[in-house]
C-alpha positions as CSV (number, residue, x, y, z in Angstrom):
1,X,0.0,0.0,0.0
2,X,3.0,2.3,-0.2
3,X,4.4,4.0,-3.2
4,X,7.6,6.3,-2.5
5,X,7.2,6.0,1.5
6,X,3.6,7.7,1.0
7,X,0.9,4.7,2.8
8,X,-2.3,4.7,0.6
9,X,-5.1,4.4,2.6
10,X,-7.4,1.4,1.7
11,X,-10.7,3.5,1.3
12,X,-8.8,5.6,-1.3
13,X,-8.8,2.5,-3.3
14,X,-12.6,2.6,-3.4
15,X,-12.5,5.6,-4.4
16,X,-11.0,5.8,-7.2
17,X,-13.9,4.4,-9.5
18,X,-16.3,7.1,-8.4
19,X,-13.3,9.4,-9.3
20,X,-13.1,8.0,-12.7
21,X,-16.4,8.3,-13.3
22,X,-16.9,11.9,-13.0
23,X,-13.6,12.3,-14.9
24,X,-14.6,10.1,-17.9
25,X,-17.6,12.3,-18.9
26,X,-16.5,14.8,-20.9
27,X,-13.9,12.0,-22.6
28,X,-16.8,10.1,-23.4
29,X,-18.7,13.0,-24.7
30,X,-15.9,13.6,-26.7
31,X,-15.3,10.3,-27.8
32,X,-19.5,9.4,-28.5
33,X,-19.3,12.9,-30.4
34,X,-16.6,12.0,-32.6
35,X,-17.9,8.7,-33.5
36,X,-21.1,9.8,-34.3
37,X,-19.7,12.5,-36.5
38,X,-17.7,9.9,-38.1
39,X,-21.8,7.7,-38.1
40,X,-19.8,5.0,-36.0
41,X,-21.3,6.2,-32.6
42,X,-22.2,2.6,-30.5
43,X,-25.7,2.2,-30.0
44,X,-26.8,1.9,-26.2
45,X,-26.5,-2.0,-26.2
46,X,-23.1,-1.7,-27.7
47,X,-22.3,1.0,-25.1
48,X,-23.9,-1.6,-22.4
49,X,-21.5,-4.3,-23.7
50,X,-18.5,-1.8,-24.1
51,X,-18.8,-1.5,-20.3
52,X,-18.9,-5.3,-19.8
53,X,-15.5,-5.7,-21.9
54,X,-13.7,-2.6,-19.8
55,X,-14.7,-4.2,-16.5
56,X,-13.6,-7.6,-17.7
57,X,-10.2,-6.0,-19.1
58,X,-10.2,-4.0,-15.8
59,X,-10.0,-6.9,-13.8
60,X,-7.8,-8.7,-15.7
61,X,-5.1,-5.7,-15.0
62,X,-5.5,-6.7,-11.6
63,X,-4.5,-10.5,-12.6
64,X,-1.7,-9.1,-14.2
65,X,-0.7,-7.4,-11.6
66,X,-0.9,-10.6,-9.1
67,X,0.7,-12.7,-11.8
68,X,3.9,-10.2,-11.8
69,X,4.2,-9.5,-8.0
70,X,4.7,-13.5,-8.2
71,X,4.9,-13.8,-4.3
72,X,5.7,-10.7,-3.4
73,X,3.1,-7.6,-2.6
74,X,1.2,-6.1,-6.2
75,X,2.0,-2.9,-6.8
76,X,-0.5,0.0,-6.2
77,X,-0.4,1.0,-9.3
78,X,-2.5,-2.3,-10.4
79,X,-5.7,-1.7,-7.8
80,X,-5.6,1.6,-9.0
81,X,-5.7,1.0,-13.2
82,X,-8.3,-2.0,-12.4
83,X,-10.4,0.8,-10.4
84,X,-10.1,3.8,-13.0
85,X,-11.3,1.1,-15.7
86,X,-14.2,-0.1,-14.2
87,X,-15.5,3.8,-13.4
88,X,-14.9,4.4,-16.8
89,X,-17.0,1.0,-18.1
90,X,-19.6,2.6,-15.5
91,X,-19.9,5.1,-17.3
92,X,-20.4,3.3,-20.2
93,X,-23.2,1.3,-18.7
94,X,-25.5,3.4,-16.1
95,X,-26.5,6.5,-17.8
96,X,-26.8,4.6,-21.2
97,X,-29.3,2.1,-19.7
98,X,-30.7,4.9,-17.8
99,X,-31.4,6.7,-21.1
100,X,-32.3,3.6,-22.7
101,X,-35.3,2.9,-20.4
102,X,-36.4,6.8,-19.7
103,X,-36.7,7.4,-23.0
104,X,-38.2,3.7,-24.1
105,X,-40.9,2.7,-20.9
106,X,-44.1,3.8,-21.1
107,X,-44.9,7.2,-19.4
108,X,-47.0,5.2,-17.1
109,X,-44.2,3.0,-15.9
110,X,-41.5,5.0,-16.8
111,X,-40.7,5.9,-12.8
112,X,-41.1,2.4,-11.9
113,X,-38.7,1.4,-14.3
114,X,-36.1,3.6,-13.6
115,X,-36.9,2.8,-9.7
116,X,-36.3,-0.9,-10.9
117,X,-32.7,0.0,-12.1
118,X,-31.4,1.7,-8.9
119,X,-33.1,-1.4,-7.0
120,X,-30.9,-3.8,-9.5
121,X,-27.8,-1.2,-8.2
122,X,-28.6,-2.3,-4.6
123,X,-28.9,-5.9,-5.2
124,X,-25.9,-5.5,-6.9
125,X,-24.4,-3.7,-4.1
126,X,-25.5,-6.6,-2.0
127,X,-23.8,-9.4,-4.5
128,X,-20.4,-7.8,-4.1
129,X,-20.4,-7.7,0.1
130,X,-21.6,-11.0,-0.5
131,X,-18.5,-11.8,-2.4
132,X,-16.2,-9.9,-0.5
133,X,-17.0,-11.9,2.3
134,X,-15.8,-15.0,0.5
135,X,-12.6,-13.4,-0.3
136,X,-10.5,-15.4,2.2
137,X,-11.6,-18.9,0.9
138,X,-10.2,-18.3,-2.4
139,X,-6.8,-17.3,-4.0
140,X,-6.7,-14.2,-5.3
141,X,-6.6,-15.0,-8.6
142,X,-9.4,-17.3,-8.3
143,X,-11.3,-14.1,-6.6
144,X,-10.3,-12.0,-9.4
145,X,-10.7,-14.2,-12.4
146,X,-14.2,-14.8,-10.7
147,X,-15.0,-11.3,-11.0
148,X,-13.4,-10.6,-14.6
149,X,-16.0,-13.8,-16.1
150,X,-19.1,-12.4,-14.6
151,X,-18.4,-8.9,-16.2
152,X,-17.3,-11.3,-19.5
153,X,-21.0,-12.5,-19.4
154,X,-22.4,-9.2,-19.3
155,X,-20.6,-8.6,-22.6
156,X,-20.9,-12.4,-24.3
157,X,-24.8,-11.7,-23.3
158,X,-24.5,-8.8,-25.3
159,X,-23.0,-10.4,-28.2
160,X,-25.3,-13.2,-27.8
161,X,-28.3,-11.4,-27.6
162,X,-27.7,-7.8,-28.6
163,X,-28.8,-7.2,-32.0
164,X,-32.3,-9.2,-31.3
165,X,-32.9,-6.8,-28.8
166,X,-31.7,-3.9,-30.4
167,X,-34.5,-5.0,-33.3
168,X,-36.6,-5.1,-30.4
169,X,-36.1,-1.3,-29.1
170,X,-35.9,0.2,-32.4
171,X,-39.4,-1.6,-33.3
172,X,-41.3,-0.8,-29.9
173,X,-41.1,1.1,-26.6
174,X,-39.9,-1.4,-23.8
């Protein structure tokens, strides 16, 4: 946890997502804007996907950086990449899908579904305590691989199921 005799607190680990994801904004603005002017612009399933794939990548970092500290301590630096790519791939999935239903539920339910995604935030929320909690019983590779495939299946899902239901959305409000 030390880098040049400076101690990095553990909760400044946790904080570097959020960090990233108010810092990625405008990048991805930029980015989205220069695809689009280029008509290349992902639509919000491929955005939803793109977020998978960073996470998955994001954790893999953190392999790599277990793999090289061999069995010595991982470098700080490796926590820290893993966490600024999954804010970014955050960013890449919440306000898309938030977009995605506001503007495709019917005005009727439109509340409720967006309620529905902040309640599928918490159960999230409530997955990853779970798994931190079985941190101990598992290498940490095992730990980490486990937590690069489930953001792998977000994106395979995607790929496996992404243009049906982008045929779906562009035919009819959700």
């Amino acid at each position: 946890l030390s880098i040049g005799g400076f101690t990095i607190p553990v909760p400044w680990f946790q904080s570097v997502d959020s960090i990233a994801s108010v810092l990625a904004v405008p990048l991805l603005f930029v980015i989205w804007k220069w695809q689009a002017s280029r008509k290349g612009e992902p639509n919000e399933l491929q955005k939803i996907g793109t977020g998978a794939w960073i996470a998955t990548a994001s954790h893999l970092l953190l392999l790599a950086g277990i793999f090289l500290a061999g069995d010595g301590l991982v470098h700080p630096v490796w926590p820290i990449l893993c966490g600024l790519g999954m804010g970014i791939g955050f960013m890449y999935l919440m306000p898309t899908l938030l977009g995605l239903v506001s503007r495709g539920a019917p005005a009727r339910f439109n509340s409720t579904m967006m309620g529905m995604i902040y309640i599928s935030v918490f159960v999230a929320n409530l997955v990853v305590g779970w798994l931190g909690g079985i941190y101990e019983s598992m290498s940490p590779t095992e730990y980490w691989l486990m937590h690069a495939a489930i953001a792998a299946a977000g994106g395979v899902l995607i790929l496996l199921f992404g243009k049906k239901l982008n045929a779906i959305l562009s035919y009819k409000t959700i």
